[in-house]
C-alpha positions as CSV (number, residue, x, y, z in Angstrom):
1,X,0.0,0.0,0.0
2,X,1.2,3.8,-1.1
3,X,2.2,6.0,2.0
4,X,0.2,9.2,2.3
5,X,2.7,11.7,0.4
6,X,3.5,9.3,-2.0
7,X,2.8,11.5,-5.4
8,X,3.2,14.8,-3.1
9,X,6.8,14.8,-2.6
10,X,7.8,17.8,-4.8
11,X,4.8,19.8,-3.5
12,X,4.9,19.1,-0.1
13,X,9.2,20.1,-0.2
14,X,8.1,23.2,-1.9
15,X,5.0,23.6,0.6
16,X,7.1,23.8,3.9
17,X,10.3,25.3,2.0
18,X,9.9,28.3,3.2
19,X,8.9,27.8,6.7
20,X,11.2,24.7,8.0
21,X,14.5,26.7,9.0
22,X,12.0,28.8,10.9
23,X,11.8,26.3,13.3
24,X,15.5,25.6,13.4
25,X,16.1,27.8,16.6
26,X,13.3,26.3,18.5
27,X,14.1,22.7,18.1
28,X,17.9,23.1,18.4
29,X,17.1,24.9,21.8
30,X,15.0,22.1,23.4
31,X,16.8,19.5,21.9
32,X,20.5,20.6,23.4
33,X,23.6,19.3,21.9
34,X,24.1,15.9,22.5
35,X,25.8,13.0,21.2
36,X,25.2,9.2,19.6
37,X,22.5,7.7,17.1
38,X,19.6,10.1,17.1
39,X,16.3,8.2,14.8
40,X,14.6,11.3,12.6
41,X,11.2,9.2,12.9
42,X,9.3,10.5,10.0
43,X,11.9,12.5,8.3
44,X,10.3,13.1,5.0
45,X,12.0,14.9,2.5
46,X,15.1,15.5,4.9
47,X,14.8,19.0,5.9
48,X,15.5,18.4,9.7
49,X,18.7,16.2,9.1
50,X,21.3,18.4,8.7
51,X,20.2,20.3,11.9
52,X,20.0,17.6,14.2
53,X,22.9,16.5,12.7
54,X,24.8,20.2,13.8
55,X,23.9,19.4,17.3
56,X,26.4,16.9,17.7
57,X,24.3,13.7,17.1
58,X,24.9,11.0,14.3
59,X,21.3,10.9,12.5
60,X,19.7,8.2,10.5
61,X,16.1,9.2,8.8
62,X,12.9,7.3,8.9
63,X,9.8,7.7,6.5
64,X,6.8,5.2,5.1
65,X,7.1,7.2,2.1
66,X,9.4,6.1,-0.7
67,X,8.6,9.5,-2.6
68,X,9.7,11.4,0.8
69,X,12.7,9.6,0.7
70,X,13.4,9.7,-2.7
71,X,13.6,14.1,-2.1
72,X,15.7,13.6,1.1
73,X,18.3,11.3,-0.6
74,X,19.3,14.5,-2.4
75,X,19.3,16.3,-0.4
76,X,21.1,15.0,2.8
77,X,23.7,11.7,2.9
78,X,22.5,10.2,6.2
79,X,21.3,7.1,6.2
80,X,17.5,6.5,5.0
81,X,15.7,4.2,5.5
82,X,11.5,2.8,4.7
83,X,9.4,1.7,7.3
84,X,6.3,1.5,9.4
85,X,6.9,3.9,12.6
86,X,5.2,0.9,14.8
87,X,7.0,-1.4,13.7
88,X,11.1,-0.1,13.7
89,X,13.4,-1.9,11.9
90,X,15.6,-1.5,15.1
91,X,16.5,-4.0,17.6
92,X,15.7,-2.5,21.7
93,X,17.7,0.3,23.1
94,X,19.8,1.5,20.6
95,X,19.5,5.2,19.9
96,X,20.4,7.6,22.2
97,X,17.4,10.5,20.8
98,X,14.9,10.1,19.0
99,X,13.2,13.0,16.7
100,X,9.4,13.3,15.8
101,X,8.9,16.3,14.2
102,X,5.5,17.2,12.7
103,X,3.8,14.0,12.5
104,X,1.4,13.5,15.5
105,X,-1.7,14.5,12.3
106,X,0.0,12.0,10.0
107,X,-0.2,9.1,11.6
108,X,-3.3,6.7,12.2
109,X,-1.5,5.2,15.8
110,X,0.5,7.8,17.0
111,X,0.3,6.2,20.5
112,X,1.4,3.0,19.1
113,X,4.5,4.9,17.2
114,X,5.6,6.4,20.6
115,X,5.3,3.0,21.9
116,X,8.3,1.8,19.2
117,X,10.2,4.8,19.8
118,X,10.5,4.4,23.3
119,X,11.2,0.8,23.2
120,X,14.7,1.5,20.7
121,X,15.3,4.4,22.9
122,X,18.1,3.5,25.2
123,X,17.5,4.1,29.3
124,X,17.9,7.9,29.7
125,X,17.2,8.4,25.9
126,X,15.5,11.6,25.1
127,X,12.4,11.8,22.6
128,X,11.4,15.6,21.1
129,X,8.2,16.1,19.6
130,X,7.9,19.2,17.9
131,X,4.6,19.4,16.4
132,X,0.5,20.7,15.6
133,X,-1.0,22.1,18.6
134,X,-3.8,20.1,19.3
135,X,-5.7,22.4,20.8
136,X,-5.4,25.4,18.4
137,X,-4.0,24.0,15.1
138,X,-6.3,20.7,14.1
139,X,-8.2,20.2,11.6
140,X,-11.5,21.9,14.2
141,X,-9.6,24.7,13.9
142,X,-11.0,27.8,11.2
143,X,-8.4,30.2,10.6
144,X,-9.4,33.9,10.3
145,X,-7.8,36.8,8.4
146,X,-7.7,39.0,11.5
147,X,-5.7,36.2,13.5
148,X,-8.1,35.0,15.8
149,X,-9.0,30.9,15.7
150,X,-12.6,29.4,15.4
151,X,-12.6,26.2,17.7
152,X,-15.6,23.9,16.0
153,X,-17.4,21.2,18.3
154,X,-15.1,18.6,16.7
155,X,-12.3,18.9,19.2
156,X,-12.9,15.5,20.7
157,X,-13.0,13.6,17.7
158,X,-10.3,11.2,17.8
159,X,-9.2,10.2,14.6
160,X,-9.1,11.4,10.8
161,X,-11.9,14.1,10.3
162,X,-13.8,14.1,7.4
163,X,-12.9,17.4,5.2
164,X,-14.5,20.2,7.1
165,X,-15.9,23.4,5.0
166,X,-13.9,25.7,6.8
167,X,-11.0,23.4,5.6
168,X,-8.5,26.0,2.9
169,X,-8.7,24.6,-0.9
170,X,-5.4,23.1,-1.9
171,X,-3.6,23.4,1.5
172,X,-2.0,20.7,3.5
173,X,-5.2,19.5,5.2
174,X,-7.2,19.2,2.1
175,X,-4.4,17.2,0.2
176,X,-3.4,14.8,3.4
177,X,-6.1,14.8,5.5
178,X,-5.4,15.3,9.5
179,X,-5.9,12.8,12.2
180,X,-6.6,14.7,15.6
181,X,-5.3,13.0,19.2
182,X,-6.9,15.8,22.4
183,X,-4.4,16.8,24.5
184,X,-5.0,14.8,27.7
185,X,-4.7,11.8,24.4
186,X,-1.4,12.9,23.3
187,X,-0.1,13.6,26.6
188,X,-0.7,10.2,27.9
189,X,0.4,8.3,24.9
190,X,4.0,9.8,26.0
191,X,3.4,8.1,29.6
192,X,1.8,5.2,28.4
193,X,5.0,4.7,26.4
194,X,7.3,4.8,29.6
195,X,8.4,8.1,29.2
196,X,8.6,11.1,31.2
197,X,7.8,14.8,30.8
198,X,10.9,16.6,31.3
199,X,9.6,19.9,29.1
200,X,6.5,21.0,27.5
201,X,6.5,24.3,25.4
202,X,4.7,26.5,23.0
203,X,7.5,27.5,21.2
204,X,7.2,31.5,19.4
205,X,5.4,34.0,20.9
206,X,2.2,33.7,18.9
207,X,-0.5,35.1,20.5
208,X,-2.5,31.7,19.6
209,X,0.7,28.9,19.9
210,X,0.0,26.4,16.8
211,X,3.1,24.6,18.3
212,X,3.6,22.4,20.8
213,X,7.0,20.7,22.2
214,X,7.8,18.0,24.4
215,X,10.9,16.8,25.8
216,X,11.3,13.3,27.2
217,X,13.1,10.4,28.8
218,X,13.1,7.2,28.6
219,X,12.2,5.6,31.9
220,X,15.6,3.8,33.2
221,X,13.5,0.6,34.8
């Protein structure tokens, strides 16, 4: 079966093009310099490598999509590889970080993903999420031209939503669809995983934070 952004490579590079190294600063701040394997768990087309890569850590990328893959073999000479994120290719404890950046909406078991990425984490390791806001960037959310957010009765909807009118023609949600995990959801997933909260952030200073990071550990037991 064909991953999601399979046939959407080109436009999805060009889509976040301009807004990727925006995050840079943000993600290299929470995630500290560091050393050892660190797992880009859904990489796609390789934007993130090179920075993770600058903070000291030896990165190998990780995407269901050949098409993704195919971009960030260009672009970056880590090692790539395909795969399912519940089911890593990786035998038990060993990477010492693992990176999940922007693909909580992707993914149909997110829980399940954390699950795998705590299990190769090492004791100690550190997992970052750097990702959609739950609460105020999901696909309930109606953007408005003067800034503000609508917040539709859809918030609780676990799952893929159904394209929603308020939905922009063409953009990211429209092509991919988004799956939506609450917060309380998301949050436990980490702790149901085995790992702990060590930082949780809205990084910018958005009035209305469409980002949400979170730092943690693997538990040592």
């Amino acid at each position: 079966m064909s991953a999601r952004y399979d046939g959407l490579a080109e436009w999805y590079d060009d889509y976040i093009g301009s807004t990727a190294a925006a995050n840079f600063p943000d993600i290299t701040d929470i995630l500290g310099p560091g050393d050892g394997l660190c797992l880009d768990l859904g990489c796609g087309t390789g934007r993130y490598l090179d920075m993770i890569r600058a903070t000291g850590r030896t990165v190998v990328g990780l995407d269901r999509s050949d098409d993704q893959l195919r971009l960030a073999r260009g672009r970056d000479a880590a090692p790539l590889l395909r795969s399912d994120g519940t089911a890593l290719p990786f035998a038990g404890g060993v990477f010492d970080t693992v990176t999940a950046l922007w693909v909580s909406t992707d993914l149909d078991d997110f829980p399940g993903v954390l699950r795998e990425a705590a299990r190769v984490l090492r004791p100690g390791g550190m997992l970052l999420f750097y990702g959609v806001h739950p609460c105020f960037n999901g696909p309930h959310i109606e953007n408005r031209e003067d800034g503000a957010l609508i917040i539709h009765p859809t918030y609780r909807r676990t799952g893929w939503h159904p394209r929603s009118p308020w939905w922009r023609d063409g953009g990211l949600r429209e092509r991919l669809g988004m799956h939506q995990l609450p917060l309380p959801d998301l949050l436990n997933a980490f702790m149901d995983a085995g790992l702990s909260l060590d930082r949780v952030c809205e990084p910018r200073e958005d009035p209305i934070p469409r980002i949400l990071a979170i730092r943690a550990t693997r538990d040592r037991r």
